[in-house]
C-alpha positions in Angstrom: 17.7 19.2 44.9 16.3 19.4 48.4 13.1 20.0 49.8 11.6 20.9 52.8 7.9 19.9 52.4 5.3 21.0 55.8 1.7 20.2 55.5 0.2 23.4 56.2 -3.6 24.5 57.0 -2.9 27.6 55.2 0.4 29.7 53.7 1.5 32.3 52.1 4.1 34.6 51.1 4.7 38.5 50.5 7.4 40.1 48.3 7.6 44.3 49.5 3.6 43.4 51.2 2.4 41.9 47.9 0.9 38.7 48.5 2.4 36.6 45.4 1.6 32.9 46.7 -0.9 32.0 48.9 -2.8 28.6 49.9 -5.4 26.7 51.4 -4.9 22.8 52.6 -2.0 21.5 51.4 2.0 21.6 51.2 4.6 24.2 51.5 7.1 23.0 49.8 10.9 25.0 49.9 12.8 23.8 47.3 17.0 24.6 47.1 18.0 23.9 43.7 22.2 22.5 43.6 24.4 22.7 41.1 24.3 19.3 39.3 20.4 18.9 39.8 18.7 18.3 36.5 15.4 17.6 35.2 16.0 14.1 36.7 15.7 15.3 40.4 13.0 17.8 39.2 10.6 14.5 37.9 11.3 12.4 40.8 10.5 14.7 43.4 7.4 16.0 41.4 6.5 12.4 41.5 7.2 11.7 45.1 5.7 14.8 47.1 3.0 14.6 44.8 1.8 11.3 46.3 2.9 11.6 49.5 0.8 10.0 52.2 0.7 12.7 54.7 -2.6 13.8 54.8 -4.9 12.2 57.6 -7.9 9.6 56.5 -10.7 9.6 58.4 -9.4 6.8 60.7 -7.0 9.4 61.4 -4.1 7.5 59.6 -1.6 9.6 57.5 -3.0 7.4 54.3 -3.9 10.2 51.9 -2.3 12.4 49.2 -2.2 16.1 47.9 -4.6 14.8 45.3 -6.6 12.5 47.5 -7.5 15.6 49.5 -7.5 18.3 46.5 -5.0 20.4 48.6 -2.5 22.9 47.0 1.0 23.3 46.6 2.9 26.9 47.7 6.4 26.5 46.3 9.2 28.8 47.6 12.9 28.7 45.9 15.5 28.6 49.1 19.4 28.5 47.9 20.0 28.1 51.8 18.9 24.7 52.0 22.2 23.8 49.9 24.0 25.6 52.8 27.3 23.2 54.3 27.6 24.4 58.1 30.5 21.4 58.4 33.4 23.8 58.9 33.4 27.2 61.0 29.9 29.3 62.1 29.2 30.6 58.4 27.3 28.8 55.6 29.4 27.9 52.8 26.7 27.7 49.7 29.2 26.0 47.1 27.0 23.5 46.3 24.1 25.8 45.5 23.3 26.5 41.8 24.2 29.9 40.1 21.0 32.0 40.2 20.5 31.5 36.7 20.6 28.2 36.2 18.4 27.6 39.7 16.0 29.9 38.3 15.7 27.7 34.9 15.3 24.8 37.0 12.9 26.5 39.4 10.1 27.5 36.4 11.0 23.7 35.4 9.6 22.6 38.8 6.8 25.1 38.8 5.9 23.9 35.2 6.1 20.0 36.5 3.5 20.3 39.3 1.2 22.5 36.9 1.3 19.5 34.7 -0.3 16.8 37.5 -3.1 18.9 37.8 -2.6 20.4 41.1 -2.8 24.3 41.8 0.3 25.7 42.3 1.3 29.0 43.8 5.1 30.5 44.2 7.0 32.8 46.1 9.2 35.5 43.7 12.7 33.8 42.4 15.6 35.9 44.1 13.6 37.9 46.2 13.6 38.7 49.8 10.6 36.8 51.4 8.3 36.7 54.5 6.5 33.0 54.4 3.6 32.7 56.9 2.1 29.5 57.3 -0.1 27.1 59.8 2.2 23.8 60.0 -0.8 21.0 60.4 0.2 18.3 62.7 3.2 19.1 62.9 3.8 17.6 59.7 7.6 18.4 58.2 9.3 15.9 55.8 13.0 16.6 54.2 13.5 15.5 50.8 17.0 15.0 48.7 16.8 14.1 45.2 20.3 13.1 45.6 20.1 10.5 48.0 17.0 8.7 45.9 18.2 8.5 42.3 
């Protein structure tokens, strides 16, 4: 599984001009789900951008967590993440999971973060998505689960 993770001042995204996610302080995360991910990749990265040390302490050090600064989590489901640009100008996306099995592990990874605690919004599974968001530093860190088990 990778994951783009930004620390954002504020997000949000809109499915048709609905609203169905939408943040304060706290981490975007996009999340593209590949074919051999399992509930494995789902804990450790639960575990890992959970306590993150991105946020700023008041010495201005990045020394603090999601939790440490009760921010929010605005996850997004992106296939194209999994995309291989290696050969020719377009995106081969063999490595991304079938919809329905990324969509089993997407609720999986929704459910996970619900369980530390944190508030957790989402985009819309499938769907065709405008994201808005206020990147806070900049502050963008790429995540694979398969290069940490």
């Amino acid at each position: 599984m990778r994951c783009v993770v930004q620390r954002v001042k504020r997000a949000s995204v809109k499915v048709d001009e609905r609203i169905t996610g939408e943040i304060r302080q706290g981490l975007l995360v996009f999340a593209g789900i590949g074919h051999d991910d399992e509930t494995a990749d789902i804990n450790w990265l639960v575990e890992k951008i959970a306590g993150l040390r991105i946020f700023e302490d008041l010495e201005g050090k990045m020394n603090l967590s999601l939790k440490d600064v009760q921010g929010e989590i605005l996850l997004v489901s992106q296939f194209t993440l999994l995309a291989d640009c290696r050969k020719g100008r377009r995106p081969s996306f063999s490595d991304a999971a079938s919809p329905t099995d990324a969509r089993e592990l997407f609720d999986e990874l929704v459910a996970c973060f619900k369980s530390t605690g944190l508030r957790v919004q989402t985009g819309e599974f499938q769907a065709l998505m405008e994201v808005e968001l206020v990147n806070d530093g900049p502050v963008t860190i790429l995540l694979d689960s398969k290069k940490n088990l």
